[in-house]
NUVEXMAR-49337 format. One record per residue: residue in one letter; y negated, z, x of N, C-alpha, C, CB in turn. Coordinates in pm, whole numbers, plus 50000, padded with zeros to 5 digits. Atoms other than C-alpha are relative to their C-alpha. Glycine has a CB too. Example, Ala and Ser with C-alpha at 12.3 -4.5 7.8 and 13.67 -1.06 7.14 Angstrom:
NUVEXMAR-49337
['A',[50119,50000,50089],[50450,50780,51230],[49880,50000,50090],[49997,50125,49901]] ['S',[50119,49994,49918],[50106,50714,51367],[49891,50073,49923],[49954,49858,50041]] 
END
This chain:
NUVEXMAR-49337
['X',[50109,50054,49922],[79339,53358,78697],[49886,49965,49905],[50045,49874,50082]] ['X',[50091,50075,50114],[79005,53310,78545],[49980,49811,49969],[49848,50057,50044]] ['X',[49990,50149,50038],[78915,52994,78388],[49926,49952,50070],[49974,49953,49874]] ['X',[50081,50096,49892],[78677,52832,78646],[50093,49989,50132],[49835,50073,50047]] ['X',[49913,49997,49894],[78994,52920,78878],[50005,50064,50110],[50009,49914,50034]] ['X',[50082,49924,49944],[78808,53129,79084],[49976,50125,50024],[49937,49980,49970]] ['X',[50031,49834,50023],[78828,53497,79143],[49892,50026,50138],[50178,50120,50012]] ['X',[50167,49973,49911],[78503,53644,79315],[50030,50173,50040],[49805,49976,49855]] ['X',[50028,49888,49902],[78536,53935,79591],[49896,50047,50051],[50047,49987,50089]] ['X',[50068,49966,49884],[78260,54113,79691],[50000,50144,50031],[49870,49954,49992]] ['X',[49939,49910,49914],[78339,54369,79970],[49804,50099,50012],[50097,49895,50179]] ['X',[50151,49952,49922],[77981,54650,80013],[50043,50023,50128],[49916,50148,49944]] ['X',[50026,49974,49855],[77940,54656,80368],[49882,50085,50029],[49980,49873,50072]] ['X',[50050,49902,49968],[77687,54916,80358],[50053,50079,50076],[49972,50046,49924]] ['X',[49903,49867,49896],[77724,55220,80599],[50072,50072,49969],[49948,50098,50060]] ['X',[49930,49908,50021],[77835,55444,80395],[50191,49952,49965],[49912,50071,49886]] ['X',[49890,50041,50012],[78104,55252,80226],[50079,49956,50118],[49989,49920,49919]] ['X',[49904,50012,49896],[78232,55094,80517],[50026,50119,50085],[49962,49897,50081]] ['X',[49948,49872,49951],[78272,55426,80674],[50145,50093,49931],[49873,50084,49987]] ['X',[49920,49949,50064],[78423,55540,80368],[50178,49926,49939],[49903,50032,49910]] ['X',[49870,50031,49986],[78732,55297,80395],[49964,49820,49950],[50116,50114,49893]] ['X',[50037,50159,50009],[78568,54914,80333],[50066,49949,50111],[49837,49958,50006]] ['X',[49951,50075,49893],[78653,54846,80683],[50155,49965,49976],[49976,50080,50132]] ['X',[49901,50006,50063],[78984,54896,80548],[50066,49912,49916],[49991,50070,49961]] ['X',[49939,50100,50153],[78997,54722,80239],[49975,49878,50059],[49906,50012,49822]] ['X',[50072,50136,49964],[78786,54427,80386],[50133,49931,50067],[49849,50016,50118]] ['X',[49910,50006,49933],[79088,54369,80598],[50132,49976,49934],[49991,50095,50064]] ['X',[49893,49993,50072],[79364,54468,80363],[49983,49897,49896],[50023,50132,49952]] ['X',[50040,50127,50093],[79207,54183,80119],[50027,49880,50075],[49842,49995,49955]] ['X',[49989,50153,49882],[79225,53877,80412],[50151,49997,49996],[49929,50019,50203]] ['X',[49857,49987,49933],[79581,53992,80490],[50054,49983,49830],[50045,50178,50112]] ['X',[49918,50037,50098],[79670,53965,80102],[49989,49864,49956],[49983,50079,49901]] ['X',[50053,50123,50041],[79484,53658,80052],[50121,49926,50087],[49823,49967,50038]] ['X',[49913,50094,49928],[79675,53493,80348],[50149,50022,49961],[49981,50018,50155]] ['X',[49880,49983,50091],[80012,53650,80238],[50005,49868,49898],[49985,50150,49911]] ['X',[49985,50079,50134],[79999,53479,79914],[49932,49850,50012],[49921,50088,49872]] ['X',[50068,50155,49972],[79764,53157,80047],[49903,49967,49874],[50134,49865,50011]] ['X',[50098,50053,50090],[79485,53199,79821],[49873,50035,50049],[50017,50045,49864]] ['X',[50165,49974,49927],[79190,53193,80074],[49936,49898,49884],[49967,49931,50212]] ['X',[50072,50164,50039],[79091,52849,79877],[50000,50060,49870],[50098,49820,50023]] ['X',[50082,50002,50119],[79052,53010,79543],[49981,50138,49973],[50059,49924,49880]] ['X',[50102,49927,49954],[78918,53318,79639],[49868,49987,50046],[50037,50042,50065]] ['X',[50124,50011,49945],[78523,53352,79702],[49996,50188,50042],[49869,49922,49872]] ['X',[50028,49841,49933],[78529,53666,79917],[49861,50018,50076],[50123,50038,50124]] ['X',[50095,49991,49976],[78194,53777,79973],[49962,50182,50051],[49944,49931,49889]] ['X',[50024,49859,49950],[78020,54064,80170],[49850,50085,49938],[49991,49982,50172]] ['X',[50103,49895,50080],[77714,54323,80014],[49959,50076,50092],[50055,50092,49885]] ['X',[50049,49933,50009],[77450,54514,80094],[50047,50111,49976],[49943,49968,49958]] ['X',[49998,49845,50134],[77436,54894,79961],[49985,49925,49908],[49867,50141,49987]] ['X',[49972,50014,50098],[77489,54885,79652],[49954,50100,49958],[50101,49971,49980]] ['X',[50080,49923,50064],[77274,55205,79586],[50108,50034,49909],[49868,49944,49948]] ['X',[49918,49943,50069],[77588,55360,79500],[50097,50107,50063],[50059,49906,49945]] ['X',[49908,49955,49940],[77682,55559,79763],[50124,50098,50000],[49952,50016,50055]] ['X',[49897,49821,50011],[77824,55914,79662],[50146,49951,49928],[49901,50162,49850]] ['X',[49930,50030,50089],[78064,55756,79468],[50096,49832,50078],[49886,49991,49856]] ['X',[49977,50127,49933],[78193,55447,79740],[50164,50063,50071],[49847,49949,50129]] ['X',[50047,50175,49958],[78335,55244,79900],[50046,49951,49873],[50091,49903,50153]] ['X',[49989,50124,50121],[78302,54964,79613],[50049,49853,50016],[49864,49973,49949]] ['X',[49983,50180,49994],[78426,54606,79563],[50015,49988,49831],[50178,49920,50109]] ['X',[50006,50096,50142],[78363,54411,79271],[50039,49872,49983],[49879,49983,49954]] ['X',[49944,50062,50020],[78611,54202,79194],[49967,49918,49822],[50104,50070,50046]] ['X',[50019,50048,50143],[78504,53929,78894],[49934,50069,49902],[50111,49978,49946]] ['X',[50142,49931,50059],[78186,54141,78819],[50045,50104,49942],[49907,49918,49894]] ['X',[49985,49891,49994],[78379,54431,78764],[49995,50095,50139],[50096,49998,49941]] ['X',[50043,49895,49911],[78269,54724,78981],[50086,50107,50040],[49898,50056,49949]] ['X',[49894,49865,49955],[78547,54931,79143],[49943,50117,50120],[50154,49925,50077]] ['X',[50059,49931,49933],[78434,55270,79282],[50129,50093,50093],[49898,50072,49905]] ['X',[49936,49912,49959],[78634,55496,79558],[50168,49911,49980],[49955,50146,49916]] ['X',[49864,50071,50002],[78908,55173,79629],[50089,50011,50092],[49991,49880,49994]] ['X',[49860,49966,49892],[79189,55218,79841],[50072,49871,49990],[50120,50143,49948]] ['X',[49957,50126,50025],[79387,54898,79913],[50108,50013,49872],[50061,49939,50138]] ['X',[49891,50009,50163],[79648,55027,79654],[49955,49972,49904],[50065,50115,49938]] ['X',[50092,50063,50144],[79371,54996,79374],[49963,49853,50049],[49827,50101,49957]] ['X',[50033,50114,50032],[79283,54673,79468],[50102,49882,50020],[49891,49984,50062]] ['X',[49909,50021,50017],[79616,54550,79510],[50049,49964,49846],[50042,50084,50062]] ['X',[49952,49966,50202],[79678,54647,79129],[49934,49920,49935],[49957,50158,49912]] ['X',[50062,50040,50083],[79371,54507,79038],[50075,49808,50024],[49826,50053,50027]] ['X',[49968,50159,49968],[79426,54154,79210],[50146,49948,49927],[50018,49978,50184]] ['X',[49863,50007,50016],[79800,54190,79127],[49973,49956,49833],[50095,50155,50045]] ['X',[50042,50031,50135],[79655,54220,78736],[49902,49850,49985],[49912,50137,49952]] ['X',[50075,50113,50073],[79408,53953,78747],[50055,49865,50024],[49854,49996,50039]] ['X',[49939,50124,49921],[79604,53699,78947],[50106,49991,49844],[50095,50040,50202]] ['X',[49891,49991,50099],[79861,53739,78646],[49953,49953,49877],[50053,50135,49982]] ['X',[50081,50004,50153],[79591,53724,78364],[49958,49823,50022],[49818,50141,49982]] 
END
């Protein structure tokens, strides 16, 4: 967990991405959060485009920028940072 305690979600809700499987993840993120009971130190936040489309859907988890996520990648990631 980082040191302010705090891990920072933000989901693009642009068109494209959410077309391209956000609606998805956005979803598959709430349902892990509650699983595990870490709505309260999660800041899950929603985005604009991100002027990144060809290359989406994105979430940037703790100001890293994940491109083309599938809940399995962000599973891994959370699974890694929750650990760190």
């Amino acid at each position: 967990m980082p040191e302010n305690g705090k891990i920072t979600i933000t989901v693009c809700m642009g068109s494209s991405c959410f077309a391209r499987g956000n609606a998805e993840n956005l979803s598959f993120i709430e349902q892990y959060l509650k699983e595990k009971g870490l709505e309260a130190e999660i800041d899950l936040c929603g985005a604009r485009c991100e002027n990144k489309c060809a290359t989406g859907p994105h979430v940037t988890i703790n100001g890293v920028l994940y491109s083309g996520v599938t809940p399995e990648m962000i599973r891994a990631v959370l699974n890694k940072t929750l650990e760190g």
